[in-house]
N, CA, C and O atoms as a GROMACS GRO file, in nm:
protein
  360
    1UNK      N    1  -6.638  -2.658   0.703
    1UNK     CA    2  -6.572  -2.681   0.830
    1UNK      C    3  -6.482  -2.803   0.818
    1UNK      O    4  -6.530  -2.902   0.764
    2UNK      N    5  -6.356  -2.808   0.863
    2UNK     CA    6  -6.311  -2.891   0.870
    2UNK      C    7  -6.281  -2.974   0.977
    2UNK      O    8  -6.232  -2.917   1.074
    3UNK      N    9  -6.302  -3.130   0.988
    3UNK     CA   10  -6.307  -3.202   1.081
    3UNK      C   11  -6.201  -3.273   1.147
    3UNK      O   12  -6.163  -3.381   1.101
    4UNK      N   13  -6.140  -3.215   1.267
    4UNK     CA   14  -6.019  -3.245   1.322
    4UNK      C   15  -6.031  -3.383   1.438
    4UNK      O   16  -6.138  -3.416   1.487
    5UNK      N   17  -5.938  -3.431   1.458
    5UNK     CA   18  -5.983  -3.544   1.572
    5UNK      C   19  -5.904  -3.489   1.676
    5UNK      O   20  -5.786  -3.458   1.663
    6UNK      N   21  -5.989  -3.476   1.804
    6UNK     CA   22  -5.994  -3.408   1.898
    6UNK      C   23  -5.812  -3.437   1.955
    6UNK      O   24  -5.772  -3.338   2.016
    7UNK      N   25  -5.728  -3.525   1.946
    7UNK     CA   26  -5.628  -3.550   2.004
    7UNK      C   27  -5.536  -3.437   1.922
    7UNK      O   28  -5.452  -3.403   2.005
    8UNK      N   29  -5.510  -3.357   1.786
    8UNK     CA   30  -5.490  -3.333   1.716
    8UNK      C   31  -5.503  -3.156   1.743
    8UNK      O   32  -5.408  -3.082   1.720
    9UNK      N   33  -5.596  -3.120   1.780
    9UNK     CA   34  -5.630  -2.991   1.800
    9UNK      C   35  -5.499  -2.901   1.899
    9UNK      O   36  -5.474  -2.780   1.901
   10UNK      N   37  -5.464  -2.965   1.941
   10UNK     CA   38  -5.320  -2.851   2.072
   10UNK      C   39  -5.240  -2.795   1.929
   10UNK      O   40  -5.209  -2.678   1.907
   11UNK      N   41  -5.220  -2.905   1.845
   11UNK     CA   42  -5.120  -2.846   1.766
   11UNK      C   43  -5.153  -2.750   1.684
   11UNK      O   44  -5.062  -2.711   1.611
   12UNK      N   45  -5.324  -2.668   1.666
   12UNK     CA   46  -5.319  -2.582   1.589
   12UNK      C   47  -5.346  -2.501   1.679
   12UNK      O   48  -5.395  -2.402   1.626
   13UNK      N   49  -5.341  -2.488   1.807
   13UNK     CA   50  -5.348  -2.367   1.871
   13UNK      C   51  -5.246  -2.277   1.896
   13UNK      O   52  -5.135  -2.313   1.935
   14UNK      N   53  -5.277  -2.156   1.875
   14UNK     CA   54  -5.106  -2.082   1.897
   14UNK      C   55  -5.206  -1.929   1.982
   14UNK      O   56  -5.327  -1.906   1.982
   15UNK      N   57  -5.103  -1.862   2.039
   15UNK     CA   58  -5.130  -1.780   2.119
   15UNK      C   59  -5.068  -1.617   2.084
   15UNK      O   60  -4.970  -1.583   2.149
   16UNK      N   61  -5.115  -1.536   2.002
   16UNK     CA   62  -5.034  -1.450   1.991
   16UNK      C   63  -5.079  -1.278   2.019
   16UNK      O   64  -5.144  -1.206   1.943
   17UNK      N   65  -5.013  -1.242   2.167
   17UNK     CA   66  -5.050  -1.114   2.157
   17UNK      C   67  -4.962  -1.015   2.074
   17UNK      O   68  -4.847  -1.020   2.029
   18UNK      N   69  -5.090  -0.899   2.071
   18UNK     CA   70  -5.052  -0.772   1.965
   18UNK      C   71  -4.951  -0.654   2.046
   18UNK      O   72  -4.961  -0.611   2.161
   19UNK      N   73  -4.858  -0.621   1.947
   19UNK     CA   74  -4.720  -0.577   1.983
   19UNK      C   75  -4.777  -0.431   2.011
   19UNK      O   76  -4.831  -0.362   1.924
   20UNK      N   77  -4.756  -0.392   2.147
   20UNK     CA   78  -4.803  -0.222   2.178
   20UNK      C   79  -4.754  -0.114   2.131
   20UNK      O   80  -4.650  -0.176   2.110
   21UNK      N   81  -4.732  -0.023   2.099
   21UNK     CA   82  -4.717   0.103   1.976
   21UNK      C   83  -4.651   0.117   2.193
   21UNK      O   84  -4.685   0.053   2.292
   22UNK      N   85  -4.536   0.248   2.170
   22UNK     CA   86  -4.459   0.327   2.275
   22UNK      C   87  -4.563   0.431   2.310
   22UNK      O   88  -4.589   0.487   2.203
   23UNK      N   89  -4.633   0.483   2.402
   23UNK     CA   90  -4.730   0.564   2.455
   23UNK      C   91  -4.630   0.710   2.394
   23UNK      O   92  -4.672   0.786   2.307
   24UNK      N   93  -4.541   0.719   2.439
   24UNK     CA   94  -4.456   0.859   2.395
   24UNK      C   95  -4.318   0.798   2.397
   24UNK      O   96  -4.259   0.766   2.500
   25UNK      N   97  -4.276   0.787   2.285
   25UNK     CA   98  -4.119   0.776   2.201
   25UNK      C   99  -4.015   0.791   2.288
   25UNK      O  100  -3.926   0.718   2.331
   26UNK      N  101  -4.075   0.986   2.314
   26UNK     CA  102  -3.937   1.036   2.340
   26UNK      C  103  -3.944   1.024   2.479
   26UNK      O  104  -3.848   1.091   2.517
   27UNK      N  105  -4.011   0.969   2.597
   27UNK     CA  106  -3.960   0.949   2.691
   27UNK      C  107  -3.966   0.786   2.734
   27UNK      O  108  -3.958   0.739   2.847
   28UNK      N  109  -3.980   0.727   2.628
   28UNK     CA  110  -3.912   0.558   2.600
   28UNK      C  111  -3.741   0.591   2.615
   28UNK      O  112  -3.671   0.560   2.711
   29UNK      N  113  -3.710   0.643   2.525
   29UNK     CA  114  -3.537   0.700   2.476
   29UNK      C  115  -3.485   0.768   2.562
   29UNK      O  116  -3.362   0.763   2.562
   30UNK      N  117  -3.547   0.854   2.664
   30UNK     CA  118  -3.519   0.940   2.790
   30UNK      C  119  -3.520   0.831   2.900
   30UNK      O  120  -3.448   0.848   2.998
   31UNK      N  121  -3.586   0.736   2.892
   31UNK     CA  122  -3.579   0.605   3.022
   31UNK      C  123  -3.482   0.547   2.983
   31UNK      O  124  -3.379   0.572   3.045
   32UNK      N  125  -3.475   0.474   2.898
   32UNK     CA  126  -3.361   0.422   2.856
   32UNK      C  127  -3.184   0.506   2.836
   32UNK      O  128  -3.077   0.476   2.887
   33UNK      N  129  -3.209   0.577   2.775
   33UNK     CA  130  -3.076   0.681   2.831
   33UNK      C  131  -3.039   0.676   2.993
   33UNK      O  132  -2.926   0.658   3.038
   34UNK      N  133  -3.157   0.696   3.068
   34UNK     CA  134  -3.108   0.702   3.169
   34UNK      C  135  -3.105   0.594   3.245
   34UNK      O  136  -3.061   0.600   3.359
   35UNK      N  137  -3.153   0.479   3.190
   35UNK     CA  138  -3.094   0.354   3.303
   35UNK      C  139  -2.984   0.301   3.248
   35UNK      O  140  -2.932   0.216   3.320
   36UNK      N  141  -2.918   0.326   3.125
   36UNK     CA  142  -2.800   0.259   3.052
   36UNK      C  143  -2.694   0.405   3.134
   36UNK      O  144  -2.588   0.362   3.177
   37UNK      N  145  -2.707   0.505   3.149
   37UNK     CA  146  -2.637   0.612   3.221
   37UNK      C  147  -2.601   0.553   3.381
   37UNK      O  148  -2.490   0.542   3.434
   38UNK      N  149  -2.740   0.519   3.437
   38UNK     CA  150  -2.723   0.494   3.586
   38UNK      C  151  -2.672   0.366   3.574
   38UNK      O  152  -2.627   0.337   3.685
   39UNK      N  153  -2.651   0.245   3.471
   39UNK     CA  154  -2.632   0.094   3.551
   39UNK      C  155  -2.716   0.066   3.562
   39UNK      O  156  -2.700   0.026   3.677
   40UNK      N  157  -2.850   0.038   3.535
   40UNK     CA  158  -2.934  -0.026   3.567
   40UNK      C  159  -3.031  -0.097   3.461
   40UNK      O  160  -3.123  -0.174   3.488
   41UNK      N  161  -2.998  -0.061   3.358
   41UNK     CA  162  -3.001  -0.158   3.231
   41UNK      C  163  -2.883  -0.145   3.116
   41UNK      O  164  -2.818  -0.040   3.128
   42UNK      N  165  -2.835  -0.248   2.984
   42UNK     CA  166  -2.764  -0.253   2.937
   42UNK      C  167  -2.811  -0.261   2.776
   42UNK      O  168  -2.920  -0.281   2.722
   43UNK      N  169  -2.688  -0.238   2.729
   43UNK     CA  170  -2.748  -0.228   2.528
   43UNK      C  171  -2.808  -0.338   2.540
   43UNK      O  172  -2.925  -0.354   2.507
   44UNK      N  173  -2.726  -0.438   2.596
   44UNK     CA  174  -2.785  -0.594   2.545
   44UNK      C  175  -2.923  -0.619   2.539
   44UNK      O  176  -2.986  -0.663   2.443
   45UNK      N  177  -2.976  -0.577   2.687
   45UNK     CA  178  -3.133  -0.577   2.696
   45UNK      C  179  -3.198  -0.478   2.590
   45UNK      O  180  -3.296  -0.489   2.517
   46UNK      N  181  -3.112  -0.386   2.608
   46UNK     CA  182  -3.215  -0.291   2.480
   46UNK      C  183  -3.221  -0.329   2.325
   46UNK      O  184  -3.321  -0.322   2.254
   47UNK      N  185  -3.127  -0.361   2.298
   47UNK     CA  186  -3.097  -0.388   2.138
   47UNK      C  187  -3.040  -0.544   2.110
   47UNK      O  188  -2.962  -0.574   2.020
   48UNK      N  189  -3.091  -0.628   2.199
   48UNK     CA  190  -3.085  -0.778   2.222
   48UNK      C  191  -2.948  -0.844   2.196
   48UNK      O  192  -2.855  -0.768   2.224
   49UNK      N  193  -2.916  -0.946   2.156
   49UNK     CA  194  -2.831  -1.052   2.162
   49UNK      C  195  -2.708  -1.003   2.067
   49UNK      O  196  -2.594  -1.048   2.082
   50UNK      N  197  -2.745  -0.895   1.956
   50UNK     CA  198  -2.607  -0.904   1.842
   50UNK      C  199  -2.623  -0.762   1.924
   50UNK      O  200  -2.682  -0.685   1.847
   51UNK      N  201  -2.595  -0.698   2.044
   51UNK     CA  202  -2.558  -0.581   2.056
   51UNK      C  203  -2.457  -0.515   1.974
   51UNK      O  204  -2.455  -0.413   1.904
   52UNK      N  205  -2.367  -0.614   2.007
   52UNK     CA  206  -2.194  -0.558   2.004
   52UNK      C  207  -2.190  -0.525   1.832
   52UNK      O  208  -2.131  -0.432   1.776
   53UNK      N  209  -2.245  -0.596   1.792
   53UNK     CA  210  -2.232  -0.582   1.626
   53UNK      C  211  -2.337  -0.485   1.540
   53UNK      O  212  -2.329  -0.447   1.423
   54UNK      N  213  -2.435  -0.459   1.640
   54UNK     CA  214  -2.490  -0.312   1.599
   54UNK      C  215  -2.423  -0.155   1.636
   54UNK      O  216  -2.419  -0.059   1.559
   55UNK      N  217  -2.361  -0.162   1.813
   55UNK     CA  218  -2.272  -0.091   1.842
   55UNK      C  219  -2.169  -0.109   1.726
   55UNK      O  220  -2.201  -0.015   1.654
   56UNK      N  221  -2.083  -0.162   1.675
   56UNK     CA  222  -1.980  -0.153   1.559
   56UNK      C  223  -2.043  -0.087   1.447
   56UNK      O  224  -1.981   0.013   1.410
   57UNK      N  225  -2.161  -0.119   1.374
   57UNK     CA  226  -2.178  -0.078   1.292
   57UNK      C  227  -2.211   0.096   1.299
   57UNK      O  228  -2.192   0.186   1.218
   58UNK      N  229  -2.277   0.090   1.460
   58UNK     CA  230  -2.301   0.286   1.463
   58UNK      C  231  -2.165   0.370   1.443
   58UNK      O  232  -2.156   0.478   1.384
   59UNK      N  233  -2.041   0.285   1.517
   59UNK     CA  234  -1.943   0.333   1.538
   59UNK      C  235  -1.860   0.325   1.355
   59UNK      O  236  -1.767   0.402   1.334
   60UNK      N  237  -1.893   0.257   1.273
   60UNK     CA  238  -1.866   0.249   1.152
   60UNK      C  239  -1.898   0.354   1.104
   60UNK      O  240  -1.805   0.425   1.068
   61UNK      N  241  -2.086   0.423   1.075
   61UNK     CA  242  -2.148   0.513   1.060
   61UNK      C  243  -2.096   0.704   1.071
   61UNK      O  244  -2.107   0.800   0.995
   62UNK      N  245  -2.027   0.677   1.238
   62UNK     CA  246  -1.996   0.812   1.295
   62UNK      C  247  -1.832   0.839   1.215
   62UNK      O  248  -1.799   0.948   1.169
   63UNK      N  249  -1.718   0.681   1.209
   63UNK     CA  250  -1.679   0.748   1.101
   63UNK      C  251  -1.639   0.786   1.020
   63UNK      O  252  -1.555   0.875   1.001
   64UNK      N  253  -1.705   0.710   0.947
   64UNK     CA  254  -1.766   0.762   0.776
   64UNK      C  255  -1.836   0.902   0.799
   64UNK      O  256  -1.798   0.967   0.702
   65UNK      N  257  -1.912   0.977   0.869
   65UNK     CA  258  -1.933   1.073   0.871
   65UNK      C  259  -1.766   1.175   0.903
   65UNK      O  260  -1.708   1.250   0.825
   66UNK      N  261  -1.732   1.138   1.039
   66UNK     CA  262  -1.608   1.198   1.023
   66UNK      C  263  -1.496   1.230   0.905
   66UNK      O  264  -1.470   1.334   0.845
   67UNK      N  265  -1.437   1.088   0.898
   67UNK     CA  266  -1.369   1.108   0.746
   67UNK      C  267  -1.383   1.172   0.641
   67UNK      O  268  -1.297   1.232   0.577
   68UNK      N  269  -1.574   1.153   0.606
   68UNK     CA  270  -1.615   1.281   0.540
   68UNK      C  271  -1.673   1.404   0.565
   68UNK      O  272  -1.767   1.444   0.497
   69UNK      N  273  -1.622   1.473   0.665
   69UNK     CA  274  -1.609   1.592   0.704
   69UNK      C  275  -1.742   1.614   0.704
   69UNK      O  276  -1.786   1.718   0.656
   70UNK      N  277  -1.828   1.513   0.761
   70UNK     CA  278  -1.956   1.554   0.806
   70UNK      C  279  -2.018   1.543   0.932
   70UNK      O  280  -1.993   1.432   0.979
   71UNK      N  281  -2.082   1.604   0.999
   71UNK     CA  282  -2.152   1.602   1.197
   71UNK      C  283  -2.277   1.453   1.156
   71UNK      O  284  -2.374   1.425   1.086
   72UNK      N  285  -2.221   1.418   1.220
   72UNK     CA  286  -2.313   1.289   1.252
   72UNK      C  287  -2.469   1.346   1.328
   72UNK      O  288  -2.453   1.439   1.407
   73UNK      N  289  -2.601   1.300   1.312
   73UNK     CA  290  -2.687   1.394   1.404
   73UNK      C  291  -2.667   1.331   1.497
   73UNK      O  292  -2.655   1.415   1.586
   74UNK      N  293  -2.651   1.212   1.552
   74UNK     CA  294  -2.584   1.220   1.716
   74UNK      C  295  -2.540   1.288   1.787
   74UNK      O  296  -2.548   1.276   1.909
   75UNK      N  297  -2.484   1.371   1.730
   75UNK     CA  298  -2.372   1.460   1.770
   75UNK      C  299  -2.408   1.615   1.746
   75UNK      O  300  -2.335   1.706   1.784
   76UNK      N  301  -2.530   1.635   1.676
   76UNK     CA  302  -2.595   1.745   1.722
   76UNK      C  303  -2.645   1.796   1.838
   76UNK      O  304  -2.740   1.736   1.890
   77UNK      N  305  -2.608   1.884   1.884
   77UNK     CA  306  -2.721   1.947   1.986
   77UNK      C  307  -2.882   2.010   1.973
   77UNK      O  308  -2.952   1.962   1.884
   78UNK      N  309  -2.929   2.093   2.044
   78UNK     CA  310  -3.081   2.094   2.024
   78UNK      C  311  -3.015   2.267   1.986
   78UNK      O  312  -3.054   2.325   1.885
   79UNK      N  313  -2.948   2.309   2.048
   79UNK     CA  314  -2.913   2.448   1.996
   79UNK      C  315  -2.861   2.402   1.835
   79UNK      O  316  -2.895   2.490   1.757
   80UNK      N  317  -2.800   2.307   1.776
   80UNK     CA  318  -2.783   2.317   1.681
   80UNK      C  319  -2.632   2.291   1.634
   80UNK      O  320  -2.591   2.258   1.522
   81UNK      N  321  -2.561   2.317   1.755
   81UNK     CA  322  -2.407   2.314   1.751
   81UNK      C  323  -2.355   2.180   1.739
   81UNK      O  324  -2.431   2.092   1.698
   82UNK      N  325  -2.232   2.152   1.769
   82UNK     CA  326  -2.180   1.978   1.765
   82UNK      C  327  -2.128   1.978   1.869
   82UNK      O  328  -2.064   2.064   1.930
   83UNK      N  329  -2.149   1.898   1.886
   83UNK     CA  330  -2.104   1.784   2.029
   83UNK      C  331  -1.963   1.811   2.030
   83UNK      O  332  -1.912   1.789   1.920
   84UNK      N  333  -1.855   1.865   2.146
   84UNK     CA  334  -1.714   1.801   2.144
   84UNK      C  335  -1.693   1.760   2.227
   84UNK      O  336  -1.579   1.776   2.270
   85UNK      N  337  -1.775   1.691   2.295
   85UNK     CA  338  -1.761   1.567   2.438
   85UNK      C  339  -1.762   1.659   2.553
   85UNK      O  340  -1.832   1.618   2.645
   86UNK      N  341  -1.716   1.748   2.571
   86UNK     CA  342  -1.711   1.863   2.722
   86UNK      C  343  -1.816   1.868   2.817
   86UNK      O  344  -1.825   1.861   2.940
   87UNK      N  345  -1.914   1.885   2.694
   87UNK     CA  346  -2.050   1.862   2.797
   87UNK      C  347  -2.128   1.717   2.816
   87UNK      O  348  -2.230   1.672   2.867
   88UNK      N  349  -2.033   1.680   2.755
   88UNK     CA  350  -2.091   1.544   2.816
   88UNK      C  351  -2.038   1.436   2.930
   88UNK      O  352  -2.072   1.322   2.962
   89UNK      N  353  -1.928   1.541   2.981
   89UNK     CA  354  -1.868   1.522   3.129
   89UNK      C  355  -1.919   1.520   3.271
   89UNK      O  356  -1.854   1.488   3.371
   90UNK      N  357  -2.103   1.576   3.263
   90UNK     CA  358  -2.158   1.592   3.389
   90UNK      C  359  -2.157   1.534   3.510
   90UNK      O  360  -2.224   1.582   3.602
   0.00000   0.00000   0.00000
């Protein structure tokens, strides 16, 4: 055991809770879609302080897929088809 002098002890205390696992993923990503849709939350909050420079890099990603004549899966649908923005006019 090691013997600390009582004035000394705050500084080894630290407090750390355990980081919660998402109950279900896909309607984490379905909340979030839809409050960044409605205004009512923003990338920033979601993907913190370097938003803008992760947005650049996706937008880097999509295209380099383009250029190389490839569908980004973003841009997949669940039928399977690609995205050409039309329906995403709702």
């Amino acid at each position: 055991m090691i013997n600390r002098k009582p004035d000394t002890f705050i500084a080894d205390v630290s407090w750390s809770w355990p980081k919660m696992d998402e109950l279900d993923e896909l309607q984490h990503q379905n909340a979030v879609e839809k409050k960044i849709k409605n205004m009512v939350g923003s990338y920033k909050e979601e993907l913190g302080p370097d938003w803008k420079e992760k947005l650049l890099t996706i937008k880097e990603e999509i295209d380099w897929f383009k250029q190389n004549g490839l569908a980004h899966p973003s841009f997949e649908m669940k039928s399977g088809g690609e995205r050409t923005g039309a329906e995403l006019t709702d």
